[in-house]
C-alpha positions in Angstrom: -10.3 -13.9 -18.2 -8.6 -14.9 -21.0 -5.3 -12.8 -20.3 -5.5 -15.1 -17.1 -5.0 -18.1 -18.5 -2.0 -17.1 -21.2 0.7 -18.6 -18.9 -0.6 -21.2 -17.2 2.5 -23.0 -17.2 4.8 -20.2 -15.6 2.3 -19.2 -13.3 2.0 -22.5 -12.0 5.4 -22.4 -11.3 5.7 -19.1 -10.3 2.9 -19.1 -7.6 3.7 -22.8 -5.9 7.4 -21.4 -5.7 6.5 -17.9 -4.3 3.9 -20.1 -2.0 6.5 -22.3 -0.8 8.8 -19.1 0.1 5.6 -17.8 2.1 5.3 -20.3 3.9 8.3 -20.6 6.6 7.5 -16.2 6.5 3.7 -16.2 7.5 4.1 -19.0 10.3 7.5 -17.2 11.6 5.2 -13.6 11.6 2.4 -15.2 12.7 4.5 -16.4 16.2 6.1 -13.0 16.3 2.8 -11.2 16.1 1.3 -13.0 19.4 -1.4 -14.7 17.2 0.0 -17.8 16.2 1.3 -19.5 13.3 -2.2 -19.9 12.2 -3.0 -16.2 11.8 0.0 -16.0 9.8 -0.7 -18.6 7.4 -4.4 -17.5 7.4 -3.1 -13.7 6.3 -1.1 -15.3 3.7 -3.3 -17.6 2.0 -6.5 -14.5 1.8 -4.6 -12.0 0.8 -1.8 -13.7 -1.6 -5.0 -14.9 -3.2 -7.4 -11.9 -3.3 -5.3 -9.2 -3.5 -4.0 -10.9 -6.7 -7.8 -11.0 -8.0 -8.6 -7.7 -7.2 -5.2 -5.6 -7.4 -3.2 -3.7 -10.0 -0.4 -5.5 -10.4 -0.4 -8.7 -12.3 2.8 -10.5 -10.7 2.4 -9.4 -7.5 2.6 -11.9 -4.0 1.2 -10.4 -1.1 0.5 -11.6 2.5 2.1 -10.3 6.1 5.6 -8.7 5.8 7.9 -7.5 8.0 6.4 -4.2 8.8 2.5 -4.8 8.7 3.7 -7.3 11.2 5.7 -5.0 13.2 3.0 -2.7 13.7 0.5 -5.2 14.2 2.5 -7.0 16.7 2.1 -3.4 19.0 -1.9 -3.3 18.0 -2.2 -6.5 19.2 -0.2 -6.4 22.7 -2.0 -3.2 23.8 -5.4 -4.7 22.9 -4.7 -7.9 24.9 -3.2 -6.2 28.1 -6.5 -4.1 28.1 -8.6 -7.4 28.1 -7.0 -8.8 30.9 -3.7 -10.7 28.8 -7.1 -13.0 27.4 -6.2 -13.3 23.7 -9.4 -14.8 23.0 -11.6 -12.2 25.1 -9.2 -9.7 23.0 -9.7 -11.4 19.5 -12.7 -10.1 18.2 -11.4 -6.3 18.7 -8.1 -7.0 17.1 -9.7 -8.2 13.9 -12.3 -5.4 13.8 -9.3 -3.0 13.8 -7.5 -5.3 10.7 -10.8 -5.5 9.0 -11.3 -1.8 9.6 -7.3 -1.2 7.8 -8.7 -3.2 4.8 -12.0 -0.9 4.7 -9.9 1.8 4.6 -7.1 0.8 1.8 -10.7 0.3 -0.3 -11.5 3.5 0.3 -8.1 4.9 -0.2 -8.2 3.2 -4.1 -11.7 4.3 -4.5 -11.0 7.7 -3.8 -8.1 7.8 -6.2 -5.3 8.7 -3.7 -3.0 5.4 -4.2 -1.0 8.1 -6.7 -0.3 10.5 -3.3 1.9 7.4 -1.4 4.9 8.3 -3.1 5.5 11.9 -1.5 6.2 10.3 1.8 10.0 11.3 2.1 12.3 8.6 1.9 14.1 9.6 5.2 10.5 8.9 6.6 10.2 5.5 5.0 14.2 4.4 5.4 13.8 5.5 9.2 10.8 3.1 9.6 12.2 0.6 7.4 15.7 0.0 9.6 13.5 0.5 12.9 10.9 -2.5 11.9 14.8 -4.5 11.3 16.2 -3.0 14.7 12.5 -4.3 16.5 12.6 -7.8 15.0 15.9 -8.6 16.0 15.5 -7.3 19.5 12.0 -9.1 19.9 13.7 -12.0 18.5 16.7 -12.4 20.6 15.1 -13.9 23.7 12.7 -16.8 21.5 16.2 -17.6 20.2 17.6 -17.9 23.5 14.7 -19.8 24.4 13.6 -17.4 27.3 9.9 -16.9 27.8 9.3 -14.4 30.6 5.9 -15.6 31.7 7.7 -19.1 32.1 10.2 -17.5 34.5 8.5 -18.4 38.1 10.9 -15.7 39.9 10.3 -13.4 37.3 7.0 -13.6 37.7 6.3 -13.6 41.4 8.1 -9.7 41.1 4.5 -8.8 39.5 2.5 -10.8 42.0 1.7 -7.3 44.7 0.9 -5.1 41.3 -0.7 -7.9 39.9 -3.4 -8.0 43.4 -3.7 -4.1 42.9 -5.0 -4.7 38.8 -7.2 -7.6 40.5 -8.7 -5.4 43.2 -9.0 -2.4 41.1 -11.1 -4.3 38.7 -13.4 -5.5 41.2 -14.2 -1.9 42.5 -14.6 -0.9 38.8 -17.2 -3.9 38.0 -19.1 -2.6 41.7 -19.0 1.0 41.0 -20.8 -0.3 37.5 -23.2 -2.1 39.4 -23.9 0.5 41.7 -23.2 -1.3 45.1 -19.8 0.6 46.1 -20.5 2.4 49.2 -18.4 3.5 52.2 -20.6 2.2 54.4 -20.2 -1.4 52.9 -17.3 -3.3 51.8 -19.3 -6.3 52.6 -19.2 -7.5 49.2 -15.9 -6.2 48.3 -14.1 -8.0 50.9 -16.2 -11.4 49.6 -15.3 -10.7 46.1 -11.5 -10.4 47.1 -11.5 -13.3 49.3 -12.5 -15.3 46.0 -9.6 -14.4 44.2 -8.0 -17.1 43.8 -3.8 -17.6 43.2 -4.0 -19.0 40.0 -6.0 -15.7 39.0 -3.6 -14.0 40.8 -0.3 -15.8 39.3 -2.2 -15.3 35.2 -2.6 -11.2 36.0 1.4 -11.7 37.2 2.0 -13.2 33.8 0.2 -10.8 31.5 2.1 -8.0 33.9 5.8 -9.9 32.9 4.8 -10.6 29.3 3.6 -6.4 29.2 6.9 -5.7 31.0 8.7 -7.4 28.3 6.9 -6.1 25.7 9.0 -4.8 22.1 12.3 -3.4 21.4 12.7 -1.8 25.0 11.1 -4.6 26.7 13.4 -6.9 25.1 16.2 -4.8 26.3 15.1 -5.0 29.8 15.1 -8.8 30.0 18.2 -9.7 27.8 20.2 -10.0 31.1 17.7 -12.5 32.4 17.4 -14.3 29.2 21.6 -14.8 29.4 21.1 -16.1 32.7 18.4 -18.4 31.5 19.8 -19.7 28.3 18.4 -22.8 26.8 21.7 -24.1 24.6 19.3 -26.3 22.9 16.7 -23.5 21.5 20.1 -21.2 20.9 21.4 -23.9 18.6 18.6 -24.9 16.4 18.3 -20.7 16.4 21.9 -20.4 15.0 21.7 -23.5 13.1 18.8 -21.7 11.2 20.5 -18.7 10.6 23.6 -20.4 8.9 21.6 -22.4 6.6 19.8 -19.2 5.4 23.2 -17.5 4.6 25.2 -20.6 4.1 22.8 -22.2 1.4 22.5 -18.9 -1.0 26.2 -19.4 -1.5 25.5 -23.1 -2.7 22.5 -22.2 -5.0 19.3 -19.6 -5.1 17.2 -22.6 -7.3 15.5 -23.4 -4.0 14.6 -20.8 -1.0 17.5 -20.9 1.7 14.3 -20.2 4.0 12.5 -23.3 3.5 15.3 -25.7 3.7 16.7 -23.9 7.2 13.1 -25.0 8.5 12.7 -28.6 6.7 16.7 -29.0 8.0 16.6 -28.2 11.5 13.2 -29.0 11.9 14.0 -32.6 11.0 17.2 -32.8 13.0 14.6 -31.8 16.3 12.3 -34.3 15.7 14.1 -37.2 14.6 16.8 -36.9 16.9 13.5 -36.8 19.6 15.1 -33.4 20.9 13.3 -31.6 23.8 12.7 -28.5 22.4 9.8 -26.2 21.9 7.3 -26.4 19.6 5.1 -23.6 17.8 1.0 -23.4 19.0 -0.9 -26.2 17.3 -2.1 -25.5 13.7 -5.5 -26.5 13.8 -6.2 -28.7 10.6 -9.0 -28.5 8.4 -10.5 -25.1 6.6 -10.4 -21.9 8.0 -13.9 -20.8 9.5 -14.9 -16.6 9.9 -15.0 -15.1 12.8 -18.4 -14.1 13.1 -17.4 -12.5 16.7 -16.2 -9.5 14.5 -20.0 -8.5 13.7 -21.7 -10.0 16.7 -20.0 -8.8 19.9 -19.0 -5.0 17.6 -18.6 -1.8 20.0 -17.9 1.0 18.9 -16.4 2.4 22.0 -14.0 -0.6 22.0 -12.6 0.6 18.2 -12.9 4.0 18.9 -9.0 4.5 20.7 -7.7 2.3 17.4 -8.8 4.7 14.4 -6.0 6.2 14.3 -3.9 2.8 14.1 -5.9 1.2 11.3 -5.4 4.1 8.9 -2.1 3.8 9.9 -1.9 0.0 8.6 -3.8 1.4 6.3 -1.1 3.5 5.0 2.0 1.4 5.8 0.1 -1.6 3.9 -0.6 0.9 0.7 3.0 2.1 0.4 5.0 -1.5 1.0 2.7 -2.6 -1.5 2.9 -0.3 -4.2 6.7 0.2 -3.3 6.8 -3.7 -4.2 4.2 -3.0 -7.4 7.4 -0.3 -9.2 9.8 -3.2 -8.4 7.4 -5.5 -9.7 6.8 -2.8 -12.7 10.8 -2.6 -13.1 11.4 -6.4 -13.9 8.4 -7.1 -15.9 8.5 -3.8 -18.1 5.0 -3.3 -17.3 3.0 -0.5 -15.7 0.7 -1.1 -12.4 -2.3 0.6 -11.4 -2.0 1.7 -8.2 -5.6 3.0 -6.8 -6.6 -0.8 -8.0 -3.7 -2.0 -5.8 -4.9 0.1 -3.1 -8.6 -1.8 -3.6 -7.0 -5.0 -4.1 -4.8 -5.3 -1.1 -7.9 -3.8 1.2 -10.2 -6.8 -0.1 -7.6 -9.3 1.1 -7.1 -7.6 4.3 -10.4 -7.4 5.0 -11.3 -11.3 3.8 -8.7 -12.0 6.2 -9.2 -10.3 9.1 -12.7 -12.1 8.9 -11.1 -15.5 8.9 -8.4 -14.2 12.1 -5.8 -13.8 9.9 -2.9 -11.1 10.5 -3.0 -8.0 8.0 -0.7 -7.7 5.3 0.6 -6.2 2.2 2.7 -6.8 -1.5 6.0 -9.0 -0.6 8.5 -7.8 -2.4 11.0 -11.3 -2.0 8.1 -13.0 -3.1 7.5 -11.4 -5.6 10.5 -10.9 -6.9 10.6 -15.2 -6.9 7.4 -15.5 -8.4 8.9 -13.2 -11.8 12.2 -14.7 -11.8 10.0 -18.5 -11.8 7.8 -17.4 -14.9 4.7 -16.0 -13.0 3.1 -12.8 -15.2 -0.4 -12.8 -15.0 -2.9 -12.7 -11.7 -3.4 -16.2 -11.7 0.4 -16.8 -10.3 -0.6 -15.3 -6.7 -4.0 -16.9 -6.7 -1.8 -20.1 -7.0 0.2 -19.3 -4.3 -2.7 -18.8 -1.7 -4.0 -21.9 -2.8 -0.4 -23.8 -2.3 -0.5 -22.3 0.9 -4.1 -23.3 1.6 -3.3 -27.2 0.3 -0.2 -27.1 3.0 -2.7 -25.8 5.7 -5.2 -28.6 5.1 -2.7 -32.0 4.5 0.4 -30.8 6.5 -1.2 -28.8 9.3 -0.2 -31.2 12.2 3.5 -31.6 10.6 3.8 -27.7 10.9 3.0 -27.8 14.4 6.1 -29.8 15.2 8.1 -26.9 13.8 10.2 -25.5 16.8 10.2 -21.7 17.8 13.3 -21.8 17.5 13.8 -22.4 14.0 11.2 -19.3 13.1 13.0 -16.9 15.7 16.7 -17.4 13.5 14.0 -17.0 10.0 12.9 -14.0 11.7 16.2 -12.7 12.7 17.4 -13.1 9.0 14.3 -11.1 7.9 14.8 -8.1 10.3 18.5 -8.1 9.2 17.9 -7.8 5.7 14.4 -5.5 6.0 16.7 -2.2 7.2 17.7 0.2 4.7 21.6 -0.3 4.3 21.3 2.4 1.3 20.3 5.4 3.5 22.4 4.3 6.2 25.5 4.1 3.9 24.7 7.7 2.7 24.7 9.4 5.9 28.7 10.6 6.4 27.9 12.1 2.5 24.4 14.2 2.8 24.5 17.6 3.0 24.5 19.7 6.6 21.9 22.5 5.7 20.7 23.0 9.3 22.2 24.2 12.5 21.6 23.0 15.8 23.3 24.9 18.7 27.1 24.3 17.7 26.6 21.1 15.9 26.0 21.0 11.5 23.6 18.4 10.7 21.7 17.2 8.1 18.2 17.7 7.7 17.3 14.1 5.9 19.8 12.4 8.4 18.1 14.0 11.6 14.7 12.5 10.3 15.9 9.4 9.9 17.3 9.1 12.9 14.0 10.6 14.5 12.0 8.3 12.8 14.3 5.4 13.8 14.6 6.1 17.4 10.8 6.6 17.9 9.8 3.7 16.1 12.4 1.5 17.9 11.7 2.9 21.5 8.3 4.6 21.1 5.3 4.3 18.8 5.3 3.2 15.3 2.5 4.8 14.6 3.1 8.6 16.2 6.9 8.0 14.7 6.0 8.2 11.3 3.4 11.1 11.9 5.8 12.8 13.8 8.4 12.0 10.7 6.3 13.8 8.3 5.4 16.8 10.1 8.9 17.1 10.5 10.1 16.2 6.7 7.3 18.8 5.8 8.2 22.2 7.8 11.4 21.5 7.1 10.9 21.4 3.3 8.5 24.5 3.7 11.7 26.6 5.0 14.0 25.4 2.4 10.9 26.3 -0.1 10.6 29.6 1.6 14.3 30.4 2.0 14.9 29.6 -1.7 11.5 32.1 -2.5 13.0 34.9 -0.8 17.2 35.0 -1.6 15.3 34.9 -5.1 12.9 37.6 -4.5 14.1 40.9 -3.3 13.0 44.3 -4.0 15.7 46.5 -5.2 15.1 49.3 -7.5 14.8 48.9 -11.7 18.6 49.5 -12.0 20.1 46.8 -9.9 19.4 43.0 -11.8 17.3 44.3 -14.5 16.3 41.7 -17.0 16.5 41.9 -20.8 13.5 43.6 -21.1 14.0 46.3 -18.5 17.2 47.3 -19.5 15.6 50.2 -21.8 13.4 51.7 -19.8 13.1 55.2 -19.8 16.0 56.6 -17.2 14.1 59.0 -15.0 11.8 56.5 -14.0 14.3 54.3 -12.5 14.3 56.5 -9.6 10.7 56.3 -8.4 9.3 53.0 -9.8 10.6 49.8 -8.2 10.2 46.6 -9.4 9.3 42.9 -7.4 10.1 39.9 -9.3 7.9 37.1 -7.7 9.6 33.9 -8.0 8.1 30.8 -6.9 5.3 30.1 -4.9 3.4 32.6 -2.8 2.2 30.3 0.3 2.5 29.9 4.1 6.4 29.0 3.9 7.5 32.2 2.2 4.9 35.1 3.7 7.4 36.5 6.0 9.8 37.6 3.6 6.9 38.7 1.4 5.3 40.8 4.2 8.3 43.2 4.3 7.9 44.2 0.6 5.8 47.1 1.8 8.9 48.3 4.3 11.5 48.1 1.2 9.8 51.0 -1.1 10.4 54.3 -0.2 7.3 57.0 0.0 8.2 59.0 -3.1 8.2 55.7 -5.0 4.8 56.0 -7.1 4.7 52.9 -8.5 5.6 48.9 -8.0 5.4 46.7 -11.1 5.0 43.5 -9.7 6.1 40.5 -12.4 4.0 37.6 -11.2 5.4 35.3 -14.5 7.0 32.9 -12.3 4.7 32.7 -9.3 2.6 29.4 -10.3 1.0 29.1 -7.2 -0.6 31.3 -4.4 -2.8 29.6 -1.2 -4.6 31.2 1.4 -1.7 32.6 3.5 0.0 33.6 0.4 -3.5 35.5 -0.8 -3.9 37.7 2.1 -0.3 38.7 2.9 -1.0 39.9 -0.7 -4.0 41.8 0.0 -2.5 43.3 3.3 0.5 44.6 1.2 -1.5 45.9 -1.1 -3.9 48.1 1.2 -0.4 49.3 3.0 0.6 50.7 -0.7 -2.4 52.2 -1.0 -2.5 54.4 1.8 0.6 55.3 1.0 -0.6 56.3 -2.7 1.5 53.6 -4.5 0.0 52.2 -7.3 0.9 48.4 -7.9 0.6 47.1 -11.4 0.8 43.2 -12.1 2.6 41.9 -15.4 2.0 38.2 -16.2 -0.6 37.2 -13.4 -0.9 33.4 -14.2 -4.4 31.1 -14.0 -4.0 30.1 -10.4 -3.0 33.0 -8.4 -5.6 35.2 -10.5 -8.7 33.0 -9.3 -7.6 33.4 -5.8 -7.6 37.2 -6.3 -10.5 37.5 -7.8 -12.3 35.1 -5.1 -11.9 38.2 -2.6 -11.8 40.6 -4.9 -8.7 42.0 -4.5 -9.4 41.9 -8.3 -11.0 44.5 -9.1 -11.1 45.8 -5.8 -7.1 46.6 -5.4 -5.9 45.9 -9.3 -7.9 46.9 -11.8 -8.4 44.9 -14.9 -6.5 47.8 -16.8 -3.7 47.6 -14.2 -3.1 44.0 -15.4 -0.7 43.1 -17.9 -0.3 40.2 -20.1 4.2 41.3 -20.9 6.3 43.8 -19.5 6.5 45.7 -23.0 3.0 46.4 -22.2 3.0 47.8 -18.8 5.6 50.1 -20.2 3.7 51.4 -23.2 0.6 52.1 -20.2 3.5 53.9 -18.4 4.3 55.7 -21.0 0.8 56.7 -21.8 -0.3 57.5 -18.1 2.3 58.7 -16.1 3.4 61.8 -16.1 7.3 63.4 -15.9 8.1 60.9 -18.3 11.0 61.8 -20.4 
């Protein structure tokens, strides 16, 4: 506690800065996310506050970024198509599946495994990084044009016959769960249709458009109605935005570019009494849980989203310990990350109870908070309470801010979000694989996989799909590398030092394997066709295991087959330098002493050739 207060000054400063750089961020990703403002702002002020408390990194800001928003932006569409396009009938689900992602980071810290985040392969991450850029720009464009498709009345009507079809498939649904659909009466089917009523009709044609045009390919799909349907007005104030941002850096970086593009051109649209459009309302006063979470809870209804909270999960641990080595970097100081891990997941889950969006560790904001004299915990609890001050006396000013204006912030996030340092270093990587005619690189093609799916597809499946790729094709490079280094040739063809003297007769019937590497599922194949390689009148294999650290369960029995195919041909197999590891898997199924004998194990090769010497006979 007392470490807390050491720099109350700077972290004063620090905090309120970094709070004031949230700000214009969480109401822009709170729009974006199909929430509203106030779930943004919400997120920001919980987890910016208690992920500070909690976490493992003393100068770090946290609250929604770019691609927790991303992600839960797709969550929350799917879960409000399935209730009907109701966002308040869909509410309760969508924060059980946040507060869920925040259970699991806790658990992910508490079970030690925030150290694991960095093996993710960086043509996973920078893949995933430049498709959340590529999705907020695309999702982005029409807001700035200040097209709406459930506004658009021709639009809509398109949806109006599918929209009857949704209506009337419903109503068999809720009768077949009441028990009264029968094919002898459609009495009461044909009542409950004729009660349908057009506006019912005209909100199901909505929530069909809205689904239609939906994320990056969505976005696509409408841009040629959006041109048609231009609003200059919401264009401007969108451009207007987006030169400030760049423009003002130029000037000075003393005050966030950010927050002046939103005080500017939010000014200029209400003073000059502009009609343009306004954000959703930010209710005023404190923010009150939403006890919905725990009272209406079904476990069928969370059941299909598992899967997509660990995956926030996941994306929220690595942003923010990505952001905690940055943070580490400028400070000279060392973060813990499984306390990050708990940190972040008690301010995700403290927020998802008060309906705000998910989040993670900011790295902008961060970075402000250091560079403004912020170094202990107390700088982010600052900044959730700036944020929370703003909510409570300027809550009904904010609402005035137009969509515009955080659609051009938004478009300046996604362009700086994508990775510009993996996409520069394509034309220079390495083409290791083959694919038909065409040389390609292996990172490269990942990249681009993870890119494309994340853009077009599923974040989610993208990045698993990403790392089962990134993963085989590391296992054949490991495996490749195993065998050109492995071959079985007899003693007198790349003997080492040690072998050169070995007595000359011997050279012609004992061969010689030198294991290098890891014995696993990558590299069995080549291993398997040891037995092949040594002739019959061979009478022994001395098998130098010095450099084979590691053997797992595929590795262990394409060992033990190998060895029960020398033994029925009479070749003895005697191991020199057997190493901790691989030795306890033998020994588990006994292929020690079962196979190898304890006398057939050597600890150096100057032994097994004494034994030789000693036991074999023809020696010269």
């Amino acid at each position: 506690m007392k470490n807390l207060f050491s720099n109350i000054k700077g972290d004063a400063f620090g905090g309120i800065t970094a709070g004031i750089v949230a700000l214009p961020l969480a109401l822009a990703f709170g729009v974006s996310s199909g929430l509203g403002p106030t779930a943004g702002l919400y997120g920001a002020i919980f987890i910016s506050f208690f992920a500070s408390l909690f976490g493992g990194t003393n100068t770090q800001i946290s609250g929604p970024t770019a691609p927790m928003t991303a992600v839960s932006m797709v969550v929350i569409a799917g879960i409000i198509a399935v209730n009907d396009g109701d966002v308040n009938k869909a509410l309760p689900v969508i924060l059980t599946v946040f507060l869920l992602a925040g259970l699991m980071q806790i658990g992910l810290g508490a079970l030690g495994l925030g150290k694991y985040i960095r093996y993710i392969p960086y043509p996973v991450v920078s893949g995933f990084m430049t498709a959340i850029g590529v999705i907020i720009l695309l999702t982005q464009v029409l807001p700035s044009l200040g097209y709406y498709p459930k506004e658009d009345a021709e639009f809509v009507n398109q949806f109006k016959p599918q929209a009857e079809e949704v209506i009337l498939e419903n109503i068999l649904k809720e009768e077949a769960g009441e028990g009264i659909l029968v094919l002898e009466d459609f009495k009461e089917t044909i009542f409950r249709a004729g009660e349908i009523s057009q506006e019912a009709i005209l909100k199901e044609s909505q929530t069909l458009a809205a689904k239609e045009t939906s994320g990056a390919l969505g976005a696509i799909k409408a841009l040629p109605r959006a041109v048609q349907n231009i609003s200059w007005l919401e264009l401007i104030l969108a451009l207007g935005t987006i030169f400030i941002i760049y423009g003002f850096k130029r000037i000075t970086k003393a005050v966030p570019s950010t927050l002046v593009a939103l005080i500017v051109m939010s000014g200029i649209a209400v003073g000059f009494g502009l009609d343009y459009r306004p954000i959703e309302e930010i209710p005023s006063g404190l923010p009150i849980p939403n006890l919905e979470i725990f009272t209406s809870f079904s476990l069928s209804s969370i059941m299909p989203y598992i899967f997509t909270a660990l995956t926030l999960a996941l994306l929220g641990a690595i942003d923010s310990l990505l952001t905690s080595v940055v943070a580490d970097n400028m400070t000279k100081t060392k973060h813990k990350p499984n306390k990050e891990l708990v940190g972040q997941g008690i301010g995700n889950s403290i927020a998802a109870i008060f309906g705000g969006l998910p989040g993670a560790g900011a790295t902008i904001r961060t970075v402000v908070n250091i560079s403004s004299g912020g170094k202990t915990k107390l700088s982010g609890m600052i900044a959730g309470v700036m944020l929370l001050i703003i909510l409570l006396g300027l809550g009904p000013i904010a609402s005035k801010i137009p969509a515009a204006v955080l659609a051009g912030i938004l478009i300046t996030v996604g362009i700086g979000v994508m990775d510009y340092k993996g996409l520069k270093a394509i034309p220079s990587l390495p083409k290791d694989i083959k694919l038909g005619p065409l040389k390609l690189s292996s990172e490269v093609l990942i990249m681009i996989i993870v890119l494309l799916l994340s853009t077009f597809w599923n974040l989610v499946y993208a990045v698993g799909i990403g790392l089962v790729i990134a993963s085989l094709m590391f296992m054949k490079k490991i495996g490749d590398l195993t065998a050109e280094r492995s071959d079985v040739k007899p003693l007198n063809e790349e003997a080492w030092k040690d072998e050169i003297d070995f007595p000359h007769r011997l050279k012609e019937e004992v061969f010689i394997k030198h294991l290098k590497g890891p014995l696993f599922f990558g590299s069995t194949s080549d291993f398997q066709q040891l037995t092949g390689q040594i002739p019959d009148a061979a009478s022994y294999v001395i098998m130098r295991l010095g450099r084979m650290q590691y053997m797992d369960q595929s590795g262990l029995y394409a060992m033990e087959d190998m060895l029960q195919d020398l033994k029925k041909k009479n070749i003895n197999v005697l191991f020199v330098g057997l190493l901790k590891q691989p030795r306890y898997m033998m020994e588990r199924i006994d292929i020690i002493p079962d196979f190898i004998s304890e006398e057939h194990i050597f600890k150096n090769f100057k032994d097994c050739v004494t034994w030789i010497k000693g036991n074999v006979k023809d020696v010269a």
